[in-house]
BALOBA-1460 file (C-alpha; in Angstrom, 3 decimals):
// residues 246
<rec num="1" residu="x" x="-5.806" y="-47.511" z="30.465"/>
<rec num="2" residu="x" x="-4.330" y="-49.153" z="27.733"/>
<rec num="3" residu="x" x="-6.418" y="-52.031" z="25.535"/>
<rec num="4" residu="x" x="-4.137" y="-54.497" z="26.361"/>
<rec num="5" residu="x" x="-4.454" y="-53.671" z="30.326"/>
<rec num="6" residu="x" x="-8.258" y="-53.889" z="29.812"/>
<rec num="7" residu="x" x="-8.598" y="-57.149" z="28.723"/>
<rec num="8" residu="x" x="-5.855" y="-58.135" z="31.556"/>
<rec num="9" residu="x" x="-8.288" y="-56.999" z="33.906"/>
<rec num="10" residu="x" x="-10.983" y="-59.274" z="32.252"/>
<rec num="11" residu="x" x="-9.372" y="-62.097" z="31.979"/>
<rec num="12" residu="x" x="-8.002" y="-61.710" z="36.056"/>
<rec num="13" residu="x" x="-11.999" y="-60.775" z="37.282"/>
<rec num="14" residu="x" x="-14.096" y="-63.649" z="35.197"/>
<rec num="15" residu="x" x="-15.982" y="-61.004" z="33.275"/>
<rec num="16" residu="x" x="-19.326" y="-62.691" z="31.491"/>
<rec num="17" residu="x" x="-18.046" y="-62.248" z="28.016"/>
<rec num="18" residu="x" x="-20.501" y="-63.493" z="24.987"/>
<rec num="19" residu="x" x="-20.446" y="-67.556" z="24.863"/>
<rec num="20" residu="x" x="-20.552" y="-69.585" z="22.068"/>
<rec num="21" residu="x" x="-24.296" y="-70.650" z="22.163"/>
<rec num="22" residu="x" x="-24.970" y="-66.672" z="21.710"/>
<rec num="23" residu="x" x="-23.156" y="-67.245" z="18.101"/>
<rec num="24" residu="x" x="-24.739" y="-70.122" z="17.169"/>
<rec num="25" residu="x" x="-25.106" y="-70.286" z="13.205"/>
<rec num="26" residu="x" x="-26.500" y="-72.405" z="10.863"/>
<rec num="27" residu="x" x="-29.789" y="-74.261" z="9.360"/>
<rec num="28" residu="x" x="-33.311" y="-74.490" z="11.125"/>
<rec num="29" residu="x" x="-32.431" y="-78.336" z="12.180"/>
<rec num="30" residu="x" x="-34.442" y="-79.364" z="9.198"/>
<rec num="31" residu="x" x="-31.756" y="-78.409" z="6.641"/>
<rec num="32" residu="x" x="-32.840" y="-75.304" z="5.624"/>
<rec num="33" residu="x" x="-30.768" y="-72.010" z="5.320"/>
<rec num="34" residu="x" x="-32.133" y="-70.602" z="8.644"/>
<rec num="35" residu="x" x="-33.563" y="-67.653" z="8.595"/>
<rec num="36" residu="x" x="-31.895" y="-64.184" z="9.161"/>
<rec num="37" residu="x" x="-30.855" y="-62.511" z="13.059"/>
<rec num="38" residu="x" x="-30.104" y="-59.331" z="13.003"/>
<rec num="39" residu="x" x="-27.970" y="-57.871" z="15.760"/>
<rec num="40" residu="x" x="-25.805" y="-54.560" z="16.668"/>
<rec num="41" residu="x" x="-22.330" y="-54.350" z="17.470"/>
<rec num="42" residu="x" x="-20.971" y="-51.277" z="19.174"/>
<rec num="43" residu="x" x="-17.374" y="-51.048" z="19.611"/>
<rec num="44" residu="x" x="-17.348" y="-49.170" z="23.324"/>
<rec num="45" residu="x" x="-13.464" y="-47.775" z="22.462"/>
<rec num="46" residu="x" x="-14.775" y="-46.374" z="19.126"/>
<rec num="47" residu="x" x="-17.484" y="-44.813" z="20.297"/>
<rec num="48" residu="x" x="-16.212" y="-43.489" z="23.724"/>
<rec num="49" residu="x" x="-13.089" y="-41.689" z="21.432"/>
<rec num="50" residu="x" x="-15.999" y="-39.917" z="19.586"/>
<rec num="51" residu="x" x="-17.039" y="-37.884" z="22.913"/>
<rec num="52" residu="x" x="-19.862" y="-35.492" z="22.321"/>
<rec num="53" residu="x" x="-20.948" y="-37.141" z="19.211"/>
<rec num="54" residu="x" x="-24.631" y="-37.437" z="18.136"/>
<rec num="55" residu="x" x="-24.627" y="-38.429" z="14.926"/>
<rec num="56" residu="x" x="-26.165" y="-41.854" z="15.503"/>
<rec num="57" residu="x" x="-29.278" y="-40.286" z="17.578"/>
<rec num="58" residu="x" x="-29.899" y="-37.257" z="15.453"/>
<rec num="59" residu="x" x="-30.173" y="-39.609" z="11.953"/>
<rec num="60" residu="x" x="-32.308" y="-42.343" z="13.920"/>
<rec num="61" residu="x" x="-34.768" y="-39.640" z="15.264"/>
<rec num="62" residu="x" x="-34.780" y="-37.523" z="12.539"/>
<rec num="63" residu="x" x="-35.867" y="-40.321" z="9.836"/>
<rec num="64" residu="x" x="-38.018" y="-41.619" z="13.058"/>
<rec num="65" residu="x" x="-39.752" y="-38.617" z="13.908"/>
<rec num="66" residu="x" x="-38.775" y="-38.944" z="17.482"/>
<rec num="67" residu="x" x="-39.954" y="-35.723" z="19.113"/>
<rec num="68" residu="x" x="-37.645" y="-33.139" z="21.195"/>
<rec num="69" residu="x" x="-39.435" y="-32.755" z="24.337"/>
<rec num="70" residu="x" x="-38.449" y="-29.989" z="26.793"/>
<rec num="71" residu="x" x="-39.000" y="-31.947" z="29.868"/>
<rec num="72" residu="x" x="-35.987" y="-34.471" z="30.228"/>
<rec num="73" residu="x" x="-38.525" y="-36.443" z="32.654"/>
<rec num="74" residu="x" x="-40.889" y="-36.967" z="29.079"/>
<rec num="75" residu="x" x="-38.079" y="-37.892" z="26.786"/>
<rec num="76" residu="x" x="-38.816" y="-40.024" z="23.964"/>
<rec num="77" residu="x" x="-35.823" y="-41.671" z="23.002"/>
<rec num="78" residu="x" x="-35.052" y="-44.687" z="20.556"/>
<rec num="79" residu="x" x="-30.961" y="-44.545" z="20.864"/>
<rec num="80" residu="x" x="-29.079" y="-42.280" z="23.471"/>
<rec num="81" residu="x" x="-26.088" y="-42.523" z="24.924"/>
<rec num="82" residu="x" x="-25.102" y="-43.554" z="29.128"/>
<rec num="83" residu="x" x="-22.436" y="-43.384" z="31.507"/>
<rec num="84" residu="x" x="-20.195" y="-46.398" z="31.050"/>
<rec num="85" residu="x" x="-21.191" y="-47.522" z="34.906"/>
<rec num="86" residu="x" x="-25.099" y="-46.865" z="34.081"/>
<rec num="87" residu="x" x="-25.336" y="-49.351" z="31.087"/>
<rec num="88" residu="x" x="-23.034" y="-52.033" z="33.360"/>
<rec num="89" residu="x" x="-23.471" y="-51.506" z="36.875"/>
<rec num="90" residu="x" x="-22.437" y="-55.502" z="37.775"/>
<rec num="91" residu="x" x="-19.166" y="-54.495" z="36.541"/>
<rec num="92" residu="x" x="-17.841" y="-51.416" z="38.788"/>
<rec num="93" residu="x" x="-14.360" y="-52.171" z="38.366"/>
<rec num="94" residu="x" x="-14.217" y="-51.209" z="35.125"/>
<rec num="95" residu="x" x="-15.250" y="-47.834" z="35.330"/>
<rec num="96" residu="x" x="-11.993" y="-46.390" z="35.858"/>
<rec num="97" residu="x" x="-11.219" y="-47.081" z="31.858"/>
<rec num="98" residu="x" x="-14.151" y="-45.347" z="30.687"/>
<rec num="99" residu="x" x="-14.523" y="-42.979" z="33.479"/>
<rec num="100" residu="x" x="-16.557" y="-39.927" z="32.147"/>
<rec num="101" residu="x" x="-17.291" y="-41.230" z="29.086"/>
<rec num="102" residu="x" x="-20.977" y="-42.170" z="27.493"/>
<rec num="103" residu="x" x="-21.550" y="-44.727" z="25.955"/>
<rec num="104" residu="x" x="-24.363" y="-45.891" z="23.174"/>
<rec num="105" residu="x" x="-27.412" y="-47.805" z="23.698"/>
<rec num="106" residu="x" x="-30.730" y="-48.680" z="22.361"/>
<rec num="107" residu="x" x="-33.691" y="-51.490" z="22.688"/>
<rec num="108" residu="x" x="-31.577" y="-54.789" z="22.819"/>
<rec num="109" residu="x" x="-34.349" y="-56.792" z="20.813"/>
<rec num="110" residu="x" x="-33.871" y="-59.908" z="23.052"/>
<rec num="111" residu="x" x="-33.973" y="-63.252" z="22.049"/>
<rec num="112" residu="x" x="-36.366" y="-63.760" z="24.824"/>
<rec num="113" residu="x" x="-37.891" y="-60.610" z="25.401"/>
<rec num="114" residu="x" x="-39.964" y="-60.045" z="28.892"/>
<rec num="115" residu="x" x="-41.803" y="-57.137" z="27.368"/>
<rec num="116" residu="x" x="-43.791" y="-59.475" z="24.866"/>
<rec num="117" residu="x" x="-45.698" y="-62.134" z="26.731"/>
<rec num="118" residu="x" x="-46.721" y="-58.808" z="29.410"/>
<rec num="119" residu="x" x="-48.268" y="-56.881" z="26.896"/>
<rec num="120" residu="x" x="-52.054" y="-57.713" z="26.911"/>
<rec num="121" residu="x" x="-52.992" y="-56.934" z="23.164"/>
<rec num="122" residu="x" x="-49.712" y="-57.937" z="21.929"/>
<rec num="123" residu="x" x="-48.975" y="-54.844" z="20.583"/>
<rec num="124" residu="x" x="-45.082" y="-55.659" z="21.211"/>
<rec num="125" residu="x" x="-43.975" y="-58.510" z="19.566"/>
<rec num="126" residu="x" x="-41.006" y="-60.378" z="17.928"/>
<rec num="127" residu="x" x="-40.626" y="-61.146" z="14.594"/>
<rec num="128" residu="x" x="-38.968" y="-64.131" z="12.537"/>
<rec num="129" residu="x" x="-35.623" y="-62.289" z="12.392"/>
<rec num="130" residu="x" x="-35.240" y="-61.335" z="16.063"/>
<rec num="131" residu="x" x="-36.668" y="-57.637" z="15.781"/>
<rec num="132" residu="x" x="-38.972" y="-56.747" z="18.923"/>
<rec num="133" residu="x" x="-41.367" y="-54.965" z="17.138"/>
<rec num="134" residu="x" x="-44.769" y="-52.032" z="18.728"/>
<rec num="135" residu="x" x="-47.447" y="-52.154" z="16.739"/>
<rec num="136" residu="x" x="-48.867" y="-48.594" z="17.716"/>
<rec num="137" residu="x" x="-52.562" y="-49.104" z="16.663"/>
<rec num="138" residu="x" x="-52.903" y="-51.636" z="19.303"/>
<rec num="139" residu="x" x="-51.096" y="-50.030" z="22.323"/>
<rec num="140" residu="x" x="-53.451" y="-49.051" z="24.584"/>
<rec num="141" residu="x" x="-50.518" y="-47.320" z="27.037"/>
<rec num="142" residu="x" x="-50.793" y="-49.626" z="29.991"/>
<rec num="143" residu="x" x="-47.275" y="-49.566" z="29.992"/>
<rec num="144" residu="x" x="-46.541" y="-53.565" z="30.906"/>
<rec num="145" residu="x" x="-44.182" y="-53.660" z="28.598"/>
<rec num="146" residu="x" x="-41.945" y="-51.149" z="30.168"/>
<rec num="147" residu="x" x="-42.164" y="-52.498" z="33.401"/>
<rec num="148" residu="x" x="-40.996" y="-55.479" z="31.942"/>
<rec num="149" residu="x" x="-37.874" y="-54.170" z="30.438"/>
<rec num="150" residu="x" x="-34.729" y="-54.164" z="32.484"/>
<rec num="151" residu="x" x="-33.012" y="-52.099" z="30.269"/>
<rec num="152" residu="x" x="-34.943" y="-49.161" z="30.010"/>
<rec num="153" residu="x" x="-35.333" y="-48.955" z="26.340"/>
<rec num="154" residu="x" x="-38.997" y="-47.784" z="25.879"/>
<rec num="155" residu="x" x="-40.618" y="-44.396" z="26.363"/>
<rec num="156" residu="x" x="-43.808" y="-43.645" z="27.254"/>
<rec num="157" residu="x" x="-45.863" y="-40.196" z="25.394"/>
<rec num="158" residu="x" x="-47.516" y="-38.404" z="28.311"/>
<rec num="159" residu="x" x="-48.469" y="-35.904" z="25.869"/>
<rec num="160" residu="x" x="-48.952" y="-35.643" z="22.216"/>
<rec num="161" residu="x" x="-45.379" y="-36.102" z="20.360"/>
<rec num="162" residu="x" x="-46.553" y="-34.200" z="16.946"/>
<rec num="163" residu="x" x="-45.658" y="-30.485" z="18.545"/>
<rec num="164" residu="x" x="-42.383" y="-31.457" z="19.608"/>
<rec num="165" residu="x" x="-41.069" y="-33.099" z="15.884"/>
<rec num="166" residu="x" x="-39.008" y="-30.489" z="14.406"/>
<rec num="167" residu="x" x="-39.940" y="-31.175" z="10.561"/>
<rec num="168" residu="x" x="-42.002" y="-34.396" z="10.179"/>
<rec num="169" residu="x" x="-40.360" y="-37.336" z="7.825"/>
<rec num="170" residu="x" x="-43.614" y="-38.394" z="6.063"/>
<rec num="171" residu="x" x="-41.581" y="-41.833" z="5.420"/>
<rec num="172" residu="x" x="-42.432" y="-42.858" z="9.049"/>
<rec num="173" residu="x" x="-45.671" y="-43.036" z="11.066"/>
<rec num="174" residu="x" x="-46.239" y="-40.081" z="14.020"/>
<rec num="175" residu="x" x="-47.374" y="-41.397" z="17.030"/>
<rec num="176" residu="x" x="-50.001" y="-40.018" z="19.399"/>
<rec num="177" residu="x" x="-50.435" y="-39.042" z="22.852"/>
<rec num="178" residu="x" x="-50.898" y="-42.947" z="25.410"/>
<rec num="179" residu="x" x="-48.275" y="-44.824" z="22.894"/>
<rec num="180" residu="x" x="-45.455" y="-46.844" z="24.107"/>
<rec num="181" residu="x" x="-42.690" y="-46.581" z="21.369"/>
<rec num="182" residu="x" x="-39.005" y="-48.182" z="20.551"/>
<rec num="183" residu="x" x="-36.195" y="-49.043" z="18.509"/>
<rec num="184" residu="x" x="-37.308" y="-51.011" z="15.899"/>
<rec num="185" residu="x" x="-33.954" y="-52.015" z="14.023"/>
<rec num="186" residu="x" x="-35.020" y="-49.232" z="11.583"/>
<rec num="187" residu="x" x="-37.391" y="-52.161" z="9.728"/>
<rec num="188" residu="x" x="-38.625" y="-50.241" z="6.989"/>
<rec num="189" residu="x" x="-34.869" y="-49.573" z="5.741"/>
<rec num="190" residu="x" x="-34.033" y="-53.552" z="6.236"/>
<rec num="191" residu="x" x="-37.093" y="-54.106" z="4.421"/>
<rec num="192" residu="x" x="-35.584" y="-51.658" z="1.197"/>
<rec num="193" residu="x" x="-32.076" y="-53.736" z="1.873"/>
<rec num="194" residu="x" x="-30.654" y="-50.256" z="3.998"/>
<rec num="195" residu="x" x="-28.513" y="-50.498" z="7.154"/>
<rec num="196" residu="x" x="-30.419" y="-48.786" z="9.943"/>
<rec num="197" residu="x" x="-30.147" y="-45.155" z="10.330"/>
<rec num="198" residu="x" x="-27.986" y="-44.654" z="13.117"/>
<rec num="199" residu="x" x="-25.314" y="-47.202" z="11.143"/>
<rec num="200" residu="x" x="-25.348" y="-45.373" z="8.234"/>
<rec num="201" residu="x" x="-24.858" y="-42.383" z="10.136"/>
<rec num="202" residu="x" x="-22.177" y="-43.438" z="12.422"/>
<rec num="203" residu="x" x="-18.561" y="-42.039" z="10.437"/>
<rec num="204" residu="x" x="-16.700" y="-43.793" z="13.306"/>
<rec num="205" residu="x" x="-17.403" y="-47.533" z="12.591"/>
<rec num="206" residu="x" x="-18.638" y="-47.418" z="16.295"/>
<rec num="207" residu="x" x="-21.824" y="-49.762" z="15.045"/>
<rec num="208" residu="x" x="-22.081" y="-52.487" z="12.687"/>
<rec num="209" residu="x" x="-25.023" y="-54.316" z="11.799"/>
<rec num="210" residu="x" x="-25.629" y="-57.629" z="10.421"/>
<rec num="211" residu="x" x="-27.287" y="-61.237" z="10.020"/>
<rec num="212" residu="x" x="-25.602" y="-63.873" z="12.904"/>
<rec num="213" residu="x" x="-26.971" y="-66.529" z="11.318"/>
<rec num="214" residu="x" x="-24.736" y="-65.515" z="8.092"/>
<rec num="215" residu="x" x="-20.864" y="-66.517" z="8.388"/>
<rec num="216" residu="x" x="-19.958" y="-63.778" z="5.988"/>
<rec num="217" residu="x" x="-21.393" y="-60.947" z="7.704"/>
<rec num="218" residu="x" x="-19.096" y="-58.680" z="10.046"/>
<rec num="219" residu="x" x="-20.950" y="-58.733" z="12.994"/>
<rec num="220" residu="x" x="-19.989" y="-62.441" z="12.813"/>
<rec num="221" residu="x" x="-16.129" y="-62.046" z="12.087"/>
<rec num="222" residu="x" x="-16.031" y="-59.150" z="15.219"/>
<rec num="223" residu="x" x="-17.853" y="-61.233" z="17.771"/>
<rec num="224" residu="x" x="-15.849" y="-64.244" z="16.882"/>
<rec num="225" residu="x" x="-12.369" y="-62.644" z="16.568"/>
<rec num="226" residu="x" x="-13.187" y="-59.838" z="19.740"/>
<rec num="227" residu="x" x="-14.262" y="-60.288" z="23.483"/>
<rec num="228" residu="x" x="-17.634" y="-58.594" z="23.425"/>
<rec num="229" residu="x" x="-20.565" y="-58.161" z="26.620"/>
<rec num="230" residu="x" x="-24.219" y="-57.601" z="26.479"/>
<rec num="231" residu="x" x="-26.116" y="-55.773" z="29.144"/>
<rec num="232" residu="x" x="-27.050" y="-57.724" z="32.197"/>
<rec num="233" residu="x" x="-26.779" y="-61.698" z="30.868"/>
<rec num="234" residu="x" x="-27.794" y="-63.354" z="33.948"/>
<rec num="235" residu="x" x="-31.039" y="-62.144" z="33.070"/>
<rec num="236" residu="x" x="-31.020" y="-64.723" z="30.372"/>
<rec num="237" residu="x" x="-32.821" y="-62.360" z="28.098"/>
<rec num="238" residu="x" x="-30.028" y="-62.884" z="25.462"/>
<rec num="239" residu="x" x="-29.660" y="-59.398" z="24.142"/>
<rec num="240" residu="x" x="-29.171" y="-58.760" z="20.444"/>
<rec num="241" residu="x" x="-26.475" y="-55.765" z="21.182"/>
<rec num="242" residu="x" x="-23.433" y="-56.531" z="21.672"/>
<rec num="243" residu="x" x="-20.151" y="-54.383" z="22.865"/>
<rec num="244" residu="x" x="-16.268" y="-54.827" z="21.945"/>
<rec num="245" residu="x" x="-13.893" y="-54.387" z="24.651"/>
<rec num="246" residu="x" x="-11.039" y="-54.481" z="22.561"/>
């Protein structure tokens, strides 16, 4: 199936693309520059071309010390990859155009997040700039939080994670065994003024990463010039990742 088919399909169905409101940019209301939202952009054509490619989830759990655990059912995972139909399982008519292929997704950092007002020692949090953030000294591993995700974006250590990390990155914290952990936007590089890992990785343009609150920025021009979904809307959770359909 052709782009141009695709978006027939769209347009013929009523498929929720991105409004408006979800690109809303500008000052705080009190004339101030307001202050910076990060969000992802993955171009579901791009990456669904690259089939079999990794390159994203080896750089993010490498730099992340995401451990390789044996047991799929004890998988630690910050950004992996799903079946088109598994990410967007409203949409079932469009499966035929990415039938067999996987596509990429991570921790959506929500707008309005239902992980953060669950957790009791507020642990997970969101900051100024729209990243959902774990602070792992305070997790106590009741696991609230991922309960409270619909998208399935946290894991859970059942065991200790330090075995299982193939050479340690002394840049970023370990975890331990009853921690709750996550995409974090890669933080620590935004903080240097770095694109995330898995962006900088990526030699497909398949994600791009920017401010939405800044007109210049390409996540802007993409989501203003491209039709573009987030995972399930109607939940009104207002995801910060957003995919291209064309």
């Amino acid at each position: 199936m052709t782009r141009r088919e695709f978006l027939r399909l769209l347009a013929l169905s009523g498929f929720s693309l991105v409004a408006p409101a979800d690109l809303l940019i500008g000052s705080d209301g009190t004339g101030r520059k307001a202050p910076k939202r990060w969000a992802m952009v993955v171009d579901i054509f791009a990456c669904a071309k690259k089939e079999g490619c990794t390159e994203c989830i080896e750089a993010c759990h490498r730099v992340h010390n995401v451990p390789d655990m044996p047991d799929a059912a004890r998988r630690i995972k910050w950004i992996w990859t799903s079946p088109y139909h598994a990410l967007f399982p409203e949409q079932p008519a469009y499966m035929e155009a990415f039938k067999g292929r996987r596509i990429t997704a991570l921790c959506n950092h929500c707008e309005d997040p239902p992980c953060v007002p669950v957790c009791p020692t507020k642990a997970t949090f969101r900051r100024d700039d729209g990243i959902v953030m774990m602070d792992y000294h305070r997790c106590i591993g009741c696991r609230y939080c991922m309960a409270a995700c619909p998208y399935g974006a946290r894991s859970f250590n059942w065991q200790d994670p330090r075995p299982f990390i193939h050479a340690i990155d002394k840049g970023y914290p370990t975890r331990a065994k009853g921690v709750v952990e996550k995409c974090s936007f890669c933080d620590e590089r935004l903080a240097r003024g770095l694109l995330p890992a898995c962006v900088d990785a990526c030699k497909g343009a398949c994600l791009v990463f920017g401010d939405l609150n800044d007109e210049r920025s390409q996540v802007v021009r993409l989501l203003r010039s491209r039709p573009a979904i987030q995972r399930k809307p109607e939940l009104g959770t207002r995801p910060k990742v957003f995919y291209l359909l064309a």
